[in-house]
C-alpha positions in Angstrom: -41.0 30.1 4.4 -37.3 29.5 4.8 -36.0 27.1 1.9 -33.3 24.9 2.7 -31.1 23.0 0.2 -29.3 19.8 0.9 -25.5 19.0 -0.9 -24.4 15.4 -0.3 -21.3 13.7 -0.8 -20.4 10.1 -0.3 -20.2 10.9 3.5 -23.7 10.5 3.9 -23.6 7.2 2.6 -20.3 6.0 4.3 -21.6 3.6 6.9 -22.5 1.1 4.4 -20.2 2.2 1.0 -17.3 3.2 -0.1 -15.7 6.3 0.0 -12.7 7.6 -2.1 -9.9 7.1 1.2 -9.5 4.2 3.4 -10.9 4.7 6.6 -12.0 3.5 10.2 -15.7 2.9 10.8 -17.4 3.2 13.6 -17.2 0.1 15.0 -13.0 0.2 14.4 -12.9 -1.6 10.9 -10.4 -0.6 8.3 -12.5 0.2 5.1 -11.1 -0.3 1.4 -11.2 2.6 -0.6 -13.9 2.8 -4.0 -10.8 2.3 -6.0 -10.0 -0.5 -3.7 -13.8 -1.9 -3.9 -13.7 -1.4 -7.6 -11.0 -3.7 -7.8 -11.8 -6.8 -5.3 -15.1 -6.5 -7.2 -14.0 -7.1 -11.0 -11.2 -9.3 -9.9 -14.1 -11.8 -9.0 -14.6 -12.2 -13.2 -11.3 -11.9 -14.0 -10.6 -15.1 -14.4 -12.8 -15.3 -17.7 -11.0 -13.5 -20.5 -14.5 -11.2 -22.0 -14.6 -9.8 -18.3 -10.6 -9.3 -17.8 -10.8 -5.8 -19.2 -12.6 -4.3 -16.4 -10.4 -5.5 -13.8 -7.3 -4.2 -16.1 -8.8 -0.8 -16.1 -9.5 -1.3 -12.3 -5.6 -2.0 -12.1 -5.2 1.1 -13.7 -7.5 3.1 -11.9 -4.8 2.7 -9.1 -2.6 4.9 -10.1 -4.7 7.8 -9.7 -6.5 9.5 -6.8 -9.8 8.8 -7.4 -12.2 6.7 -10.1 -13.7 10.2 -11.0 -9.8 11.8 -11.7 -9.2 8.0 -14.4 -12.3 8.6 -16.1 -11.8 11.8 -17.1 -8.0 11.0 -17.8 -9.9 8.3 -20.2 -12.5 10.8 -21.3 -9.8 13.7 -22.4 -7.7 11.1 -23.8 -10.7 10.3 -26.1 -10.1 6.2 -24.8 -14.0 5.7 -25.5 -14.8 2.5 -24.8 -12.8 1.8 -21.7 -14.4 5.4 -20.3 -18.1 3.6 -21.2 -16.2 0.4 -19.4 -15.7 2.0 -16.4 -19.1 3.5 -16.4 -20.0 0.1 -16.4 -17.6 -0.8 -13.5 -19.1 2.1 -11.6 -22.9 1.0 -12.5 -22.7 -2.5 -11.8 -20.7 -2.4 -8.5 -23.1 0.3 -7.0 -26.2 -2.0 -8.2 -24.6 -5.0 -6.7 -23.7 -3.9 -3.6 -26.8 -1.9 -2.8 -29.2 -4.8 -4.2 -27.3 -8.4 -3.6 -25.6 -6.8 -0.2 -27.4 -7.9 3.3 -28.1 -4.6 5.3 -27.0 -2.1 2.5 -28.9 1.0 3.2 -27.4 3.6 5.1 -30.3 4.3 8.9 -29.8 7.6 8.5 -31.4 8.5 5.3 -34.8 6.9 6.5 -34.8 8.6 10.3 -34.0 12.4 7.6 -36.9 11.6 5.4 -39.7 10.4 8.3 -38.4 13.4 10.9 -38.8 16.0 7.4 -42.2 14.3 6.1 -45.4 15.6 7.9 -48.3 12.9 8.9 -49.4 11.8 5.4 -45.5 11.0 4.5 -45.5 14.4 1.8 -41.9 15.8 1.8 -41.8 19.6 1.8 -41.7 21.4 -0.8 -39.7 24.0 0.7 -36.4 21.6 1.3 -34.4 20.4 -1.8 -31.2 17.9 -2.1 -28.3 18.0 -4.8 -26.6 14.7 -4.7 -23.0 13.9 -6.0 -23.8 10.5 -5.6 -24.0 7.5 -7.8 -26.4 5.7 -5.2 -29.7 4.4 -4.6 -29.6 5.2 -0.8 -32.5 7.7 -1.1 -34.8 5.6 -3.5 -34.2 2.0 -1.1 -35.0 4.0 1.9 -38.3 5.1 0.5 -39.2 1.8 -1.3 -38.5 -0.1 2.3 -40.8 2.5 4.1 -43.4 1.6 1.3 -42.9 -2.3 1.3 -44.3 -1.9 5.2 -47.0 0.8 3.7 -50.1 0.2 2.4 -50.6 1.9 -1.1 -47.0 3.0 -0.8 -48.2 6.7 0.6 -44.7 7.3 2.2 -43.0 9.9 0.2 -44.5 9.4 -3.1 -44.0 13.1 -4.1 -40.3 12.8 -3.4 -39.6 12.4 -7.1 -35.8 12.4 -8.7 -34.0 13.1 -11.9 -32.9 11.6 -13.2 -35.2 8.0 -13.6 -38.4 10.5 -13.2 -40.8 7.9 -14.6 -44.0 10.5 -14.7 -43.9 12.5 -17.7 -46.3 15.3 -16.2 -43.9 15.7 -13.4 -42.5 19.6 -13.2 -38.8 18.8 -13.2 -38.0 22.0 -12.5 -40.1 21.6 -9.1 -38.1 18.2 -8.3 -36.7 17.8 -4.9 -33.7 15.4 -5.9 -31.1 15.7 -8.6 -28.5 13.4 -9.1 -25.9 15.6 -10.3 -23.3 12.5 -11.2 -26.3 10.3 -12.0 -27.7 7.2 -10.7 -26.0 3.5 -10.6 -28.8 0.8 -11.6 -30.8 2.6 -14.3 -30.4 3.0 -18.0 -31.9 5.7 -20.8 -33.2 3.3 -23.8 -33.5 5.4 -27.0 -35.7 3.2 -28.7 -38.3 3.1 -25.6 -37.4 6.4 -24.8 -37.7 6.1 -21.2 -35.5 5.8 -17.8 -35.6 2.3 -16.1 -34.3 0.5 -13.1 -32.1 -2.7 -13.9 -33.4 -4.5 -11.4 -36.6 -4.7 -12.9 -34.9 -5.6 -16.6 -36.0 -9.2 -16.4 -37.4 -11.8 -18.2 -40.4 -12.7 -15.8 -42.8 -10.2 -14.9 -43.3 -9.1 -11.2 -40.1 -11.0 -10.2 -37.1 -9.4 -9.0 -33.6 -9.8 -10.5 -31.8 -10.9 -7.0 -35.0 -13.6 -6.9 -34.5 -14.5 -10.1 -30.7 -15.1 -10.0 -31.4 -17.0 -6.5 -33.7 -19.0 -8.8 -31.2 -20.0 -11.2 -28.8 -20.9 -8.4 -26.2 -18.3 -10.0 -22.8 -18.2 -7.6 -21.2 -14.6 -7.0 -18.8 -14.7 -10.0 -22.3 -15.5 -12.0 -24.3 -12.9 -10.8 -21.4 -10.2 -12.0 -21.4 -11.6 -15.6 -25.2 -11.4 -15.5 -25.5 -7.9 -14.1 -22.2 -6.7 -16.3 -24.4 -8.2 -19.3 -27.2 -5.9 -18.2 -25.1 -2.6 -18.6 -24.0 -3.7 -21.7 -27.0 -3.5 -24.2 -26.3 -1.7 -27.3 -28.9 1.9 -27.4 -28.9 2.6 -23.9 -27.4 5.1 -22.0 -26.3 4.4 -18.3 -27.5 6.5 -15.8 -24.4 7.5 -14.4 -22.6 10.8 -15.5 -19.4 13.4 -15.0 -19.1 17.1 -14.3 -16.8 17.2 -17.1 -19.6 15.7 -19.9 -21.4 17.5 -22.9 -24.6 16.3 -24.2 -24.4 15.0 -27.7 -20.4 15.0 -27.9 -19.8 11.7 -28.4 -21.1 8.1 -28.4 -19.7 8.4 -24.7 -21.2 11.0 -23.3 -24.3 10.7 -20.7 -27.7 11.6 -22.3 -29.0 14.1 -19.6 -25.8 16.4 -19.1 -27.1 19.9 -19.9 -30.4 19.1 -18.0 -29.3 17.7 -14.5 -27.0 21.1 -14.8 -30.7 23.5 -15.4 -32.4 21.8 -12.7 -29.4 22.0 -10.3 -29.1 25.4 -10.7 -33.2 26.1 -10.3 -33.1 24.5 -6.4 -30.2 26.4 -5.6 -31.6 29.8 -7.0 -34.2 29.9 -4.1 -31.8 28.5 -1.3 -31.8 30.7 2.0 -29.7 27.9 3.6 -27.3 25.2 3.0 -26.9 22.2 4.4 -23.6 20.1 3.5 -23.4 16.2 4.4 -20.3 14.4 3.9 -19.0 16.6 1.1 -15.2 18.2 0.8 -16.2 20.3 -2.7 -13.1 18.5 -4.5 -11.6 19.8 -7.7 -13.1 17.4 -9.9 -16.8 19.0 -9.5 -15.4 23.4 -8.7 -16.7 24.4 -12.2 -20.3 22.9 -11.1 -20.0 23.7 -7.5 -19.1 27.4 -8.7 -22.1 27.2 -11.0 -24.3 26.5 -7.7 -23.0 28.5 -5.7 -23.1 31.8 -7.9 -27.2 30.7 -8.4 -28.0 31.5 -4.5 -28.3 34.9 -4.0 -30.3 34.9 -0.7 -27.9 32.6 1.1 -27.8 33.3 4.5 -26.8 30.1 6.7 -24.3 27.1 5.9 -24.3 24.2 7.9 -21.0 22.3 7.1 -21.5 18.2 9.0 -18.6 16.9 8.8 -16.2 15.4 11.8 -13.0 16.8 10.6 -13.4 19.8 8.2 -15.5 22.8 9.2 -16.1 24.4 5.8 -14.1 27.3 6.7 -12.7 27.3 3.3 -15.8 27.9 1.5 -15.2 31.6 2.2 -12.4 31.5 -0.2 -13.2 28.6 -3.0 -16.5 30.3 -3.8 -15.8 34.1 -2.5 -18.4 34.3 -0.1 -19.1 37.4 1.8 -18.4 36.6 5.5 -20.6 39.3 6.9 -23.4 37.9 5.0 -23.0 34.3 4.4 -22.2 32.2 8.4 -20.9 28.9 8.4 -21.8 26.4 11.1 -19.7 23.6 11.7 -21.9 20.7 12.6 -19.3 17.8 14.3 -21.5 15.3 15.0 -22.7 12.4 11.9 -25.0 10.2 14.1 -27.7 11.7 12.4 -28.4 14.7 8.6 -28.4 17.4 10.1 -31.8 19.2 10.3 -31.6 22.9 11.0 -33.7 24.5 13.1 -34.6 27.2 11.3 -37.3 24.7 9.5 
């Protein structure tokens, strides 16, 4: 059986979010930037002095080249709050544009996980995914196959760490790591358990956008709230750096060292790699190295991409030539699936 692993960037969400450059969509629209986002979005609070912080730090955020590049200028400059702050930025502008945005999930992933699953909606076992990404894309494109499911059957062994709720889960068998960690969840050390926000509510079986629409709450409103939610004292946000060690500092993301192990376990058995929407930038080498020195029987990559055609992988990770082809897969339309499967 050939195993396949997955590496995705924030080009295989760009149809519906941000990226770290401006660019032109598909349908000719100039896109902001995720610095750019990050700053229309605070600058809808900052009119109320508690909330004027993040936008400063937003305003700061400019001046470099990407969010990832200020928070580790804020994170080796031991500036600990504002680097939980913009955590918090990060967390709650994911959350609110994935969950309070019309139409916020990305076709693609849903058309990849229903042409991979067989007839009873199990994913393979023999195809893994390591995700830079801070989104939900993956989770809302399985919990909308599921809403139109009976007994939600679609996918259910397609668990992720992090926010693995089952205990007896095998995380070094898990299909999806989140190597930057996930917006919309939080670690609570007094529960000890992972948890999605969006069920953090007051009223039992009701959903935080129904229970906002319920309290009439206008946009600026529903910021404060969900800002307020990322803000609870003994909790650790879900969200995380290449750059952070466990146990450090107050600031530092409680599943560092682990998302790191189980990373490295799915790429150990990789006989081909498939990269979606990913340019490897400096920010992440030390971890990309790490992944890349854990795949001894690589074969095949498949590099999707419209502009770059991973040539340069040859010399960033020193990759045999004779051994290791790269594909350059053009077209985006759809995740590449390779036929080797």
């Amino acid at each position: 059986m050939t195993n396949i692993l997955y590496i995705i960037g924030a080009g295989a969400s760009a149809n519906v979010l941000p990226i770290i450059n401006r660019f032109r969509d598909d349908k000719g629209n100039n896109r902001l930037s995720l610095i750019e986002e990050l700053l229309d979005f605070t600058s809808k609070i900052n009119t109320n002095q508690n909330y004027k912080i993040y936008y400063d730090l937003c305003i700061e955020a400019l001046g470099f080249t990407t969010p990832d590049t200020f928070a580790k200028f804020l994170y080796v400059t031991n500036r600990d709050w504002d680097y939980i702050r913009f955590k918090q930025i990060i967390s709650a502008y994911f959350f609110w544009k994935e969950e309070f945005s019309d139409d916020c999930l990305d076709t693609r992933i849903l058309s990849f996980l229903t042409t991979l699953s067989d007839v009873n909606g199990l994913f393979p076992k023999n195809i893994k995914i390591i995700s830079w990404n801070y989104d939900r894309q993956f989770i809302k494109a399985i919990e909308q196959a599921n809403r139109k499911i009976p007994n939600q059957t679609f996918a259910h062994n397609f668990k992720r760490f992090p926010a693995v709720q089952d205990s007896t889960t095998d995380k070094m068998d898990l299909p999806f790591i989140h190597l930057n960690g996930v917006a919309g969840y939080a670690f609570n050390e007094r529960m000890q358990r992972c948890y999605n926000k969006m069920n953090d509510i007051d009223t039992p079986g009701q959903s935080l956008v129904d229970s906002f629409k319920r309290q009439g709450f206008d946009e600026g409103e529903i910021i404060k709230s969900i800002f307020n939610k990322f803000s609870i004292p003994n909790e650790h946000l879900l969200i995380s750096y290449a750059w952070e060690k466990e146990f450090k500092s107050q600031r530092d993301y409680k599943f560092s060292n682990e998302k790191i192990e189980y990373s490295r376990a799915l790429a150990r058995a990789a006989d081909i790699l498939v990269v979606i929407g990913y340019s490897f930038p400096f920010f992440n080498r030390e971890i990309d190295k790490l992944i890349f020195s854990e795949m001894p029987t690589l074969q095949k990559i498949y590099f999707q991409d419209p502009y770059l055609n991973g040539d340069f992988l040859y010399s960033q990770f020193s990759l045999n030539r004779d051994r290791v082809k790269i594909e350059h897969i053009p077209n985006v339309k759809n995740y590449y699936v390779p036929y080797e499967l």
